[in-house]
Backbone as JSON, one array per atom type, in Angstrom:
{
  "sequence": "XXXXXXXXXXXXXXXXXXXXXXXXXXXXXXXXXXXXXXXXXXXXXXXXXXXXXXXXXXXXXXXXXXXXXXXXXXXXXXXXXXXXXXXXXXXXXXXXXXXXXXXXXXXXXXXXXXXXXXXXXXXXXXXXXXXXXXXXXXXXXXXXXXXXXXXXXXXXXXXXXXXXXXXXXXXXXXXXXXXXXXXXXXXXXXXXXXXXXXXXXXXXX",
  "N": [[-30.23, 5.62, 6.57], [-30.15, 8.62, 5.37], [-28.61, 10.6, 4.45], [-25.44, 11.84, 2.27], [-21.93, 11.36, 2.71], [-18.86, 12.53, 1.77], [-16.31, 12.14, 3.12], [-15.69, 10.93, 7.1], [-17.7, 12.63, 9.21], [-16.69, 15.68, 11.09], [-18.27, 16.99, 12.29], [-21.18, 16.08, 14.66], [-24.52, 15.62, 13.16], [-27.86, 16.43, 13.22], [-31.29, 16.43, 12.76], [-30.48, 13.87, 10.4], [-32.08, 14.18, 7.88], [-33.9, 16.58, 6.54], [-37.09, 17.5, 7.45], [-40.11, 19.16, 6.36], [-43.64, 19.87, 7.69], [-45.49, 21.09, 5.38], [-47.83, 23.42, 4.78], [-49.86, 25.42, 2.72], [-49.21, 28.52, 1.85], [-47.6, 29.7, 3.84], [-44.83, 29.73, 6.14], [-42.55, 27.61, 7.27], [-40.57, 26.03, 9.52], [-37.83, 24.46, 10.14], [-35.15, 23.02, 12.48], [-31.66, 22.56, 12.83], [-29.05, 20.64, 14.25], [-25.69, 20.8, 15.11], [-23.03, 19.04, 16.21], [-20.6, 19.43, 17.95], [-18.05, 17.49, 19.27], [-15.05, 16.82, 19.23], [-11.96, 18.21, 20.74], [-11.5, 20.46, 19.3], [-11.79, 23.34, 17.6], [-14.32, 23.88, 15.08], [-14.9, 24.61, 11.81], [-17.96, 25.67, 9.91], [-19.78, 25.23, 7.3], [-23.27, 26.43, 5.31], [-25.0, 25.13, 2.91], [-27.41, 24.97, 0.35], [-29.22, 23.67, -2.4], [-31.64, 24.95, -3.29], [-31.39, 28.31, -3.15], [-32.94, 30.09, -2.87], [-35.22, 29.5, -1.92], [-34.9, 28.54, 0.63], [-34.21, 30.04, 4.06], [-31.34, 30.31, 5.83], [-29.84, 30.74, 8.99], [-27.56, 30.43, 11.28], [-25.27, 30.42, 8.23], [-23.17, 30.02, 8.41], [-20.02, 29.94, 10.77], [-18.98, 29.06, 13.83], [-18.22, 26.32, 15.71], [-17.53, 25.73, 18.91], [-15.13, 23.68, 20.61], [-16.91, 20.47, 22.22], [-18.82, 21.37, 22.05], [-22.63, 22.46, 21.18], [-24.38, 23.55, 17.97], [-27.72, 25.45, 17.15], [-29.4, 25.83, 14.14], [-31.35, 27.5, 12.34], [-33.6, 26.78, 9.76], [-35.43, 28.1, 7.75], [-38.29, 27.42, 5.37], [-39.48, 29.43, 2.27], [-43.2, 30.71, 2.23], [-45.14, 29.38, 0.16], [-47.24, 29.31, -2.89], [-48.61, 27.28, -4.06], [-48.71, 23.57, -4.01], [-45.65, 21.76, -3.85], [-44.28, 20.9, -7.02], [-42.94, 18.41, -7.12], [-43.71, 17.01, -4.7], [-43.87, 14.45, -3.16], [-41.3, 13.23, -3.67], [-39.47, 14.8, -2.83], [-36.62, 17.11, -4.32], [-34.9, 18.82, -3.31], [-31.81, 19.68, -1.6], [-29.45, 19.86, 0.95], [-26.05, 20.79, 1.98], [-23.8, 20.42, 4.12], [-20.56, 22.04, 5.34], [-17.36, 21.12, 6.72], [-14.85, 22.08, 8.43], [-11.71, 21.08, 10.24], [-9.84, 23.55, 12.61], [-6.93, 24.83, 13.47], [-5.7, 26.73, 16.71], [-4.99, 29.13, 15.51], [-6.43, 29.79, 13.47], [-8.75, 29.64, 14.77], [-8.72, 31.88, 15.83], [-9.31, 33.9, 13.8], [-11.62, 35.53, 11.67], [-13.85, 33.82, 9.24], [-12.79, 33.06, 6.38], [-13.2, 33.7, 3.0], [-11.91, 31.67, 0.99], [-11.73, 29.23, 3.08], [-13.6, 27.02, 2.64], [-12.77, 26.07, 0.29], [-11.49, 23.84, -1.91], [-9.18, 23.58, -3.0], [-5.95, 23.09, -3.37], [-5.74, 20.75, -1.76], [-6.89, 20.87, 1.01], [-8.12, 19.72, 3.8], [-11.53, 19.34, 3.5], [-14.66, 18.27, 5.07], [-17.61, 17.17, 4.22], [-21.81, 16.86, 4.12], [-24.23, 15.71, 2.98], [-27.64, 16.5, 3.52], [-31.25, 15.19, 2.47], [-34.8, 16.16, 1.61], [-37.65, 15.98, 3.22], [-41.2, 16.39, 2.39], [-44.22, 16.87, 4.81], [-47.41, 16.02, 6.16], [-49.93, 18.59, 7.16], [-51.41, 16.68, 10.47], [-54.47, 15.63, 10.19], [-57.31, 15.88, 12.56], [-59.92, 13.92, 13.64], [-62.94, 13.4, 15.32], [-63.59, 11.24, 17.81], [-65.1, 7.96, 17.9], [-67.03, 7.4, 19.79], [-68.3, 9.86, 20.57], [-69.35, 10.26, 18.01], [-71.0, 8.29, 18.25], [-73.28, 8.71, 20.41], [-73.99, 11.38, 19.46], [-75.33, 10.18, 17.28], [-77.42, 8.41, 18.66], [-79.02, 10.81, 20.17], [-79.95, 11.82, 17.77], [-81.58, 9.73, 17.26], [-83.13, 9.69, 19.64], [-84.54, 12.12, 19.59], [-86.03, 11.74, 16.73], [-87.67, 9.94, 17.78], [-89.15, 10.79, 19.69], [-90.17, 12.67, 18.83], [-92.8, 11.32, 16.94], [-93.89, 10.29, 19.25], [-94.93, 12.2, 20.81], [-96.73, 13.56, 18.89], [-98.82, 11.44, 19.43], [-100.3, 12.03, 21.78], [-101.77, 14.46, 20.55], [-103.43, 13.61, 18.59], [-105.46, 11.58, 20.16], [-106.75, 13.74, 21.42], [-107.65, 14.65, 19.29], [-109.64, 13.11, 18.65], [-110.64, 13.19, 20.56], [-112.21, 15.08, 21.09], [-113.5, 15.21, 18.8], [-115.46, 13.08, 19.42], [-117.03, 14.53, 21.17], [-118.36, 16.39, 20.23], [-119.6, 14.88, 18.38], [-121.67, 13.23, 20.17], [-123.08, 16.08, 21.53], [-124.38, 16.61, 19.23], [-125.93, 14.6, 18.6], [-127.69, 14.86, 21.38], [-129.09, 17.3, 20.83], [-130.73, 16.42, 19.01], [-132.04, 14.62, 19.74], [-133.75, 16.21, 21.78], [-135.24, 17.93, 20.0], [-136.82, 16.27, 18.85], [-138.46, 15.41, 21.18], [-139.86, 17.84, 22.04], [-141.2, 18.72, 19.78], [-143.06, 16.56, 19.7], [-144.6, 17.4, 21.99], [-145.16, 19.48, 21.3], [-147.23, 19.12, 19.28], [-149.22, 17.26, 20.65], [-149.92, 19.06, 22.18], [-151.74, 20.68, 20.61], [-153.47, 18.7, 19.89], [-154.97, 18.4, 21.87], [-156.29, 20.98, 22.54], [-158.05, 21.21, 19.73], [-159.85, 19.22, 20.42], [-160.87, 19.75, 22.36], [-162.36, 22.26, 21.47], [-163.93, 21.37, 19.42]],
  "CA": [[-29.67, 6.96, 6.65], [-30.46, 9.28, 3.58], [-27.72, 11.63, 3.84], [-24.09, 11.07, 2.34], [-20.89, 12.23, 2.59], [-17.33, 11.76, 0.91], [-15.54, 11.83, 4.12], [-15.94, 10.84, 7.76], [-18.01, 14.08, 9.61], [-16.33, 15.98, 12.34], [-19.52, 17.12, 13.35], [-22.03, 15.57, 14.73], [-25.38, 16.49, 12.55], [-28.8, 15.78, 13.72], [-31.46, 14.96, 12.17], [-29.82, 13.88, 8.83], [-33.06, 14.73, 6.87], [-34.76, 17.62, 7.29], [-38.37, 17.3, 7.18], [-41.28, 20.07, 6.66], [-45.07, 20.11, 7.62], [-46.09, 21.33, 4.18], [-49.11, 23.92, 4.39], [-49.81, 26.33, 1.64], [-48.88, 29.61, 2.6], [-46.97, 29.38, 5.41], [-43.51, 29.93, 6.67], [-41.77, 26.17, 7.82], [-39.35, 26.42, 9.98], [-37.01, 23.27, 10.38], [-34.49, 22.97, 13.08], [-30.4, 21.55, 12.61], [-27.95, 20.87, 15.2], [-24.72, 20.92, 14.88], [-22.37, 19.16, 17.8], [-18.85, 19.0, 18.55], [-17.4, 16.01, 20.16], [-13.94, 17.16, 19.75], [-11.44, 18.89, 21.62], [-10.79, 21.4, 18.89], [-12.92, 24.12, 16.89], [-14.6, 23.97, 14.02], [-15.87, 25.72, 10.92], [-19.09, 25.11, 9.56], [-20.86, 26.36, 6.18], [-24.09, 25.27, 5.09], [-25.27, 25.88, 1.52], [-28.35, 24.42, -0.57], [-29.59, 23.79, -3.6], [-32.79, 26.51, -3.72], [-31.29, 29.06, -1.79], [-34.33, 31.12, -3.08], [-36.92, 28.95, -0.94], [-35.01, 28.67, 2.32], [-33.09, 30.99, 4.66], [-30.09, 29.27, 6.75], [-29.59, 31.36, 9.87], [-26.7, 30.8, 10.86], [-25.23, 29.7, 7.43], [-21.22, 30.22, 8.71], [-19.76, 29.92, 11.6], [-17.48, 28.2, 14.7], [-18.9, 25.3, 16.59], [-16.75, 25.52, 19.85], [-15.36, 22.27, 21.71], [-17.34, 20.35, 23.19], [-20.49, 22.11, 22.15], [-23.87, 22.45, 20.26], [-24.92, 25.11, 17.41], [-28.75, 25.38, 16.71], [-29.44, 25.83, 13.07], [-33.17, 27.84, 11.82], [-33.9, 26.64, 8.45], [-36.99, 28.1, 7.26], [-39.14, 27.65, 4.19], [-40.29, 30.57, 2.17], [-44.27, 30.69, 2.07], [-44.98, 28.73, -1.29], [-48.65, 29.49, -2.99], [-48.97, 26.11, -4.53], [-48.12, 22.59, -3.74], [-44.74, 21.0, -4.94], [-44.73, 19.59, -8.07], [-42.06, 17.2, -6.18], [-43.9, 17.22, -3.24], [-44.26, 12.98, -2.64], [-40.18, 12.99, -3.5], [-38.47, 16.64, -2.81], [-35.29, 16.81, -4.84], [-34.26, 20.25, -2.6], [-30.8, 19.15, -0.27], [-28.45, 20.44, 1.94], [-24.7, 20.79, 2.03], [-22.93, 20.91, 5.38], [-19.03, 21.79, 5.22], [-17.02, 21.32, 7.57], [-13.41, 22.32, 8.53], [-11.23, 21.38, 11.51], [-9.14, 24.74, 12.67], [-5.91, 25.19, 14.22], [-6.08, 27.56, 17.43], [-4.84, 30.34, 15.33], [-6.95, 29.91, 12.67], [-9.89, 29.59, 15.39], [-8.78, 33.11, 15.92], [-9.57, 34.77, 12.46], [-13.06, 35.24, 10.9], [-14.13, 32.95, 8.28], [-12.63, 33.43, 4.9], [-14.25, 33.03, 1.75], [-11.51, 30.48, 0.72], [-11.65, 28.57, 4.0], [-13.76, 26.08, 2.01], [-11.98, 25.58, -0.64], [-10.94, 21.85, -1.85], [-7.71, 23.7, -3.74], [-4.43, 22.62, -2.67], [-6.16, 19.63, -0.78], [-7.33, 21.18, 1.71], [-9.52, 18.76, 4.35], [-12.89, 19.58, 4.03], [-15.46, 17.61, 4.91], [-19.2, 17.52, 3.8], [-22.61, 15.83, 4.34], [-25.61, 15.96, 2.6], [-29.07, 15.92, 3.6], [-32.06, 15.12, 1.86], [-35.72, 17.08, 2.33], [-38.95, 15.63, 2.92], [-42.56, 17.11, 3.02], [-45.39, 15.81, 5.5], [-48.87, 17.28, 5.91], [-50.67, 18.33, 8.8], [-52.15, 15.86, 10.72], [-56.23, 15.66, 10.76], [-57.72, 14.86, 13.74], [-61.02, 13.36, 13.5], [-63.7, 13.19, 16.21], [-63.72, 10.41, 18.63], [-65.97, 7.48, 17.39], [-68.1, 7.63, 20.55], [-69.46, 11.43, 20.25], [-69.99, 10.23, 16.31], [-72.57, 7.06, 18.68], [-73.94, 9.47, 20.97], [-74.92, 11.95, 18.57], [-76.53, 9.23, 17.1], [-78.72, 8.25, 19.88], [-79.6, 11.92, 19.87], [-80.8, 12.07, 17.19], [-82.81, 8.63, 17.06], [-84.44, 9.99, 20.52], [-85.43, 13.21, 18.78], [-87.12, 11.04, 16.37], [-88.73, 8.95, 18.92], [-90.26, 11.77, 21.16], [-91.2, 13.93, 17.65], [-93.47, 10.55, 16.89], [-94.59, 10.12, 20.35], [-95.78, 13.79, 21.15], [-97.83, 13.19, 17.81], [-99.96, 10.45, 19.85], [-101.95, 12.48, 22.51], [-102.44, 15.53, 19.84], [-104.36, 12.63, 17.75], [-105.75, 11.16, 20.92], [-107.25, 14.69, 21.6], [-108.36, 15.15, 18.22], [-110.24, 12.13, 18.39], [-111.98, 12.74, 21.9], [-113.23, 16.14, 20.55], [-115.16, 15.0, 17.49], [-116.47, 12.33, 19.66], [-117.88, 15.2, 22.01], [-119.17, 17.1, 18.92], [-120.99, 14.15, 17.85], [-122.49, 13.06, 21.25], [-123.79, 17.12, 21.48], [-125.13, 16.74, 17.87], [-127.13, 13.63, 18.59], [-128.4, 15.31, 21.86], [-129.48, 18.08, 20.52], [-131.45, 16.13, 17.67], [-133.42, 13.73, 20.54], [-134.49, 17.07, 22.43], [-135.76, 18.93, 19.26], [-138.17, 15.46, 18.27], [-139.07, 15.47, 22.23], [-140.4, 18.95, 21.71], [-142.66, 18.82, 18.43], [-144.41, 15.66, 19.96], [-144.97, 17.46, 22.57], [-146.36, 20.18, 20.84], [-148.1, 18.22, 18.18], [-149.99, 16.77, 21.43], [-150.56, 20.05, 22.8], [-152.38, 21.44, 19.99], [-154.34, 18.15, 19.45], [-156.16, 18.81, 22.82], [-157.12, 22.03, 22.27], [-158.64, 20.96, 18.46], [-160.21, 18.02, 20.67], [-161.61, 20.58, 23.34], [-162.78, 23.14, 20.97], [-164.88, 20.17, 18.97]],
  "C": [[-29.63, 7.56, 5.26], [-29.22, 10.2, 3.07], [-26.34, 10.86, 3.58], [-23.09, 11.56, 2.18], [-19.58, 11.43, 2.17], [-16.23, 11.21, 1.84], [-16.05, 11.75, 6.2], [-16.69, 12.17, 8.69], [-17.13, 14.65, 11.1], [-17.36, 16.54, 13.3], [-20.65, 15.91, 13.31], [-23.55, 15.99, 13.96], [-26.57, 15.48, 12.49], [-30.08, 17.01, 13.54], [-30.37, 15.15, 10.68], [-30.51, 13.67, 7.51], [-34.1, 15.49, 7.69], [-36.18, 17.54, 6.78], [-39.47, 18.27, 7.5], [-42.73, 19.91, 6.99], [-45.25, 21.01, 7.1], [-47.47, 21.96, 4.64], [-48.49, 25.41, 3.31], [-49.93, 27.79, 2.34], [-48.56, 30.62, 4.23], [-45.45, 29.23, 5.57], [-43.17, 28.62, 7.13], [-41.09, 26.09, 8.1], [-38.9, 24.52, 10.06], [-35.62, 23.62, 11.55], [-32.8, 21.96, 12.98], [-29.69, 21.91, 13.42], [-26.41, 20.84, 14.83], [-23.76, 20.75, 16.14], [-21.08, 18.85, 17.99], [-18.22, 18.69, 18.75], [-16.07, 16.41, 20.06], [-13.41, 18.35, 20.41], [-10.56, 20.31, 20.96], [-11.98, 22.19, 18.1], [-13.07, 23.9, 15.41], [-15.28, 24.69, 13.27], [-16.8, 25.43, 10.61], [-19.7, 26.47, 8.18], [-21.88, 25.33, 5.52], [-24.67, 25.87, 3.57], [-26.58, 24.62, 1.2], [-28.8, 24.45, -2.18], [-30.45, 24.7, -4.55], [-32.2, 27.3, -2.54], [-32.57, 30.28, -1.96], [-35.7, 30.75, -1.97], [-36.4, 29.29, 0.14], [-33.95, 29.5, 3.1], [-32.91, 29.89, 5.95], [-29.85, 30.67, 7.72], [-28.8, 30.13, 11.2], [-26.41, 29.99, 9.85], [-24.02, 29.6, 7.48], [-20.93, 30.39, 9.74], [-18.64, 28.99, 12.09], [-18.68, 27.23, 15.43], [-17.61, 25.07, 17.78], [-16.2, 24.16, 20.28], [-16.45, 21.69, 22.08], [-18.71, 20.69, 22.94], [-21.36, 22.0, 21.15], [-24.28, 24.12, 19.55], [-26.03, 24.84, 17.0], [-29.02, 26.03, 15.33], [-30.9, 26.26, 12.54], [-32.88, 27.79, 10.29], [-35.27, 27.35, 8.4], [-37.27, 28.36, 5.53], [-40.11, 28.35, 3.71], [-41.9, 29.76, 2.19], [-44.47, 30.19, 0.58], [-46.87, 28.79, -1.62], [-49.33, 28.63, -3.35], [-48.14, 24.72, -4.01], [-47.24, 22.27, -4.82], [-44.72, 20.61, -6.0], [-44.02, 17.98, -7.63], [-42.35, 16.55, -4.9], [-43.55, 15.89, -2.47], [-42.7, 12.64, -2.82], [-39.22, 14.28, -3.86], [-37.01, 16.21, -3.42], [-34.67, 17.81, -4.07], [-33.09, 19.17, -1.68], [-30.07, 20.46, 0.13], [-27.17, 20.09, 1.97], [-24.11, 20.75, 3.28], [-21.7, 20.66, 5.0], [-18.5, 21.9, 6.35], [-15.44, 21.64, 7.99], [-12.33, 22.19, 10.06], [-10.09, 22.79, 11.64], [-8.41, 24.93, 13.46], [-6.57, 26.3, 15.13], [-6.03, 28.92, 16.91], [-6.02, 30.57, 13.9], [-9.03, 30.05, 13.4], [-10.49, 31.27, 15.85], [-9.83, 34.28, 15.36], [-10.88, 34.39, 11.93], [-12.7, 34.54, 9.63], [-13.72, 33.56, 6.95], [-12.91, 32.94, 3.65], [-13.44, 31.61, 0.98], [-11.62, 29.34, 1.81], [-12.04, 27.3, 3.71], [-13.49, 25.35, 0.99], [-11.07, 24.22, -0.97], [-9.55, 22.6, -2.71], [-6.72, 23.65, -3.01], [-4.78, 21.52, -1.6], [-6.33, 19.91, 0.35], [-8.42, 20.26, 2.46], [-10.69, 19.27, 4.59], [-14.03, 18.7, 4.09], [-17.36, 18.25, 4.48], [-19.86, 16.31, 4.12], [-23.65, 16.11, 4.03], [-26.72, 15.62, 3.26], [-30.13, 16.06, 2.59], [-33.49, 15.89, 2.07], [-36.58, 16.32, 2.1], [-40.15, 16.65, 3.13], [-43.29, 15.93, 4.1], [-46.52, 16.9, 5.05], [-48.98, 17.2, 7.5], [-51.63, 17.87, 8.93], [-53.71, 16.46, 11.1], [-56.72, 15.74, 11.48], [-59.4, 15.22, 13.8], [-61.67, 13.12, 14.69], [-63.76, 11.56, 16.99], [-64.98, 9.51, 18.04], [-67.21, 7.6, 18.69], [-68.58, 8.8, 20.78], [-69.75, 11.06, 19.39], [-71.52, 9.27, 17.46], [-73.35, 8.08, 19.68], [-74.4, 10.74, 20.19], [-75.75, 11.28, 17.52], [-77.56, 9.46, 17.85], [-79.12, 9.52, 19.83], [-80.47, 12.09, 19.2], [-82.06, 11.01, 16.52], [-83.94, 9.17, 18.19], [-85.26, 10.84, 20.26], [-86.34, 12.91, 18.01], [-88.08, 10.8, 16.97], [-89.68, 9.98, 19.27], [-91.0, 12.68, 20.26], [-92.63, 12.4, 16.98], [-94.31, 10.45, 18.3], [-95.51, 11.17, 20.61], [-96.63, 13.77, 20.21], [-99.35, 12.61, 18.4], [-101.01, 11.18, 20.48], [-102.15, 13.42, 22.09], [-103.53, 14.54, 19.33], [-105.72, 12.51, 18.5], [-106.87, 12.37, 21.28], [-108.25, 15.5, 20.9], [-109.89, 14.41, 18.07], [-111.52, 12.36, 19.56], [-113.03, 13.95, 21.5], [-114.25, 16.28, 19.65], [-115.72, 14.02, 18.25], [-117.54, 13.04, 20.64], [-118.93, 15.59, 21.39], [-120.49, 16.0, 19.07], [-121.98, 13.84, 19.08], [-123.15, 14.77, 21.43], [-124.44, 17.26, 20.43], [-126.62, 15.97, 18.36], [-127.9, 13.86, 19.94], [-129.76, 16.42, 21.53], [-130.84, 18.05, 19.67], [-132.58, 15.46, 18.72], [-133.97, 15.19, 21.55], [-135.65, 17.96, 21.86], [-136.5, 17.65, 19.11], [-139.04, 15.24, 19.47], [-140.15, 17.03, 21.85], [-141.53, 19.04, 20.87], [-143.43, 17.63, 19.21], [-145.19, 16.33, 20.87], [-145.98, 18.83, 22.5], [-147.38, 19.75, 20.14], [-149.46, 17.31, 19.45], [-150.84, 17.82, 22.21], [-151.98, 20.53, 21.76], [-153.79, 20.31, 19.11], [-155.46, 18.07, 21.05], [-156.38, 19.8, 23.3], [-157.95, 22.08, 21.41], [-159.56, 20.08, 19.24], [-161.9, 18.61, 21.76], [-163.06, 21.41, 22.79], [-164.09, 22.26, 19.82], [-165.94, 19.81, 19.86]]
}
């Protein structure tokens, strides 16, 4: 338990460290209860150490019998991280005062807290922490299936390669088989002229 006080609390006070999720420029609200358990009313004042960072809504008041007061802390917007951030020195005061019925009457007076003339007041400090906000990181099995993705993409950009090749290959072998036709039709030809024109020379003799 972090928080501490000089004398037993008449309230109940929950949590008893208030703790922010820390982002940079951003409002942080924190939530404090404040609960009752006896059968008589009480005062309540809450004070801090930076009252410049955080606004206490309500920061004075009655906590009825019997009952619960909800407490909005919030933390101004801050443009840089803590310099304290990993051990916040910022706290909290809660006072507390039990109050006759007639005194349950009358609004809160600025001495009401007052330790002069021994007056019972109690108090209870809390302490402040930061957190951060949590990450959250992709599931390791989309990280393995976008794998495989992208190994099959590989695969099939290698494969589809094969029957371009395959295609490349059957076409110069056409070429050449129409080359080397072409070449046994043209030496058919001259013999067959070269024969023609030796029996006409043969005739004409």
């Amino acid at each position: 338990m972090t928080a501490t006080n000089n004398k037993e609390p008449i309230l109940i006070i929950s949590p008893t460290e208030l703790k922010f999720k820390f982002e940079l420029k951003k409002q942080i609200p924190a939530t404090l209860v404040l609960q009752n358990p006896a059968t008589h009313t009480v005062a309540f004042k809450i004070k801090t150490t930076t009252p410049k960072k955080y606004c206490v809504r309500p920061s004075t008041g009655f906590v009825l019998p019997q009952s619960k007061v909800p407490i909005q802390i919030m933390m101004s917007s801050q443009k840089e991280k803590p310099v304290d951030f990993e051990a916040c020195r910022d706290k909290f005061l809660v006072q507390s005062v039990k109050l006759s019925d007639t005194e349950a009457e009358q609004p809160i007076s600025a001495d009401l807290f007052s330790k002069v003339g021994g007056k019972d007041v109690h108090e209870f400090k809390l302490r402040v922490s930061y957190g951060g906000p949590e990450a959250v990181s992709p599931p390791q099995e989309v990280i393995k299936e976008k794998e495989v993705e992208t190994t099959e993409q590989k695969s099939n950009g290698v494969t589809s390669n094969i029957p371009s090749a395959q295609k490349s290959n059957s076409t110069t072998s056409q070429s050449l088989q129409t080359k080397k036709l072409t070449l046994q039709g043209f030496s058919l030809l001259h013999l067959f002229l070269a024969a023609l024109v030796a029996f006409f020379i043969g005739r004409m003799t």
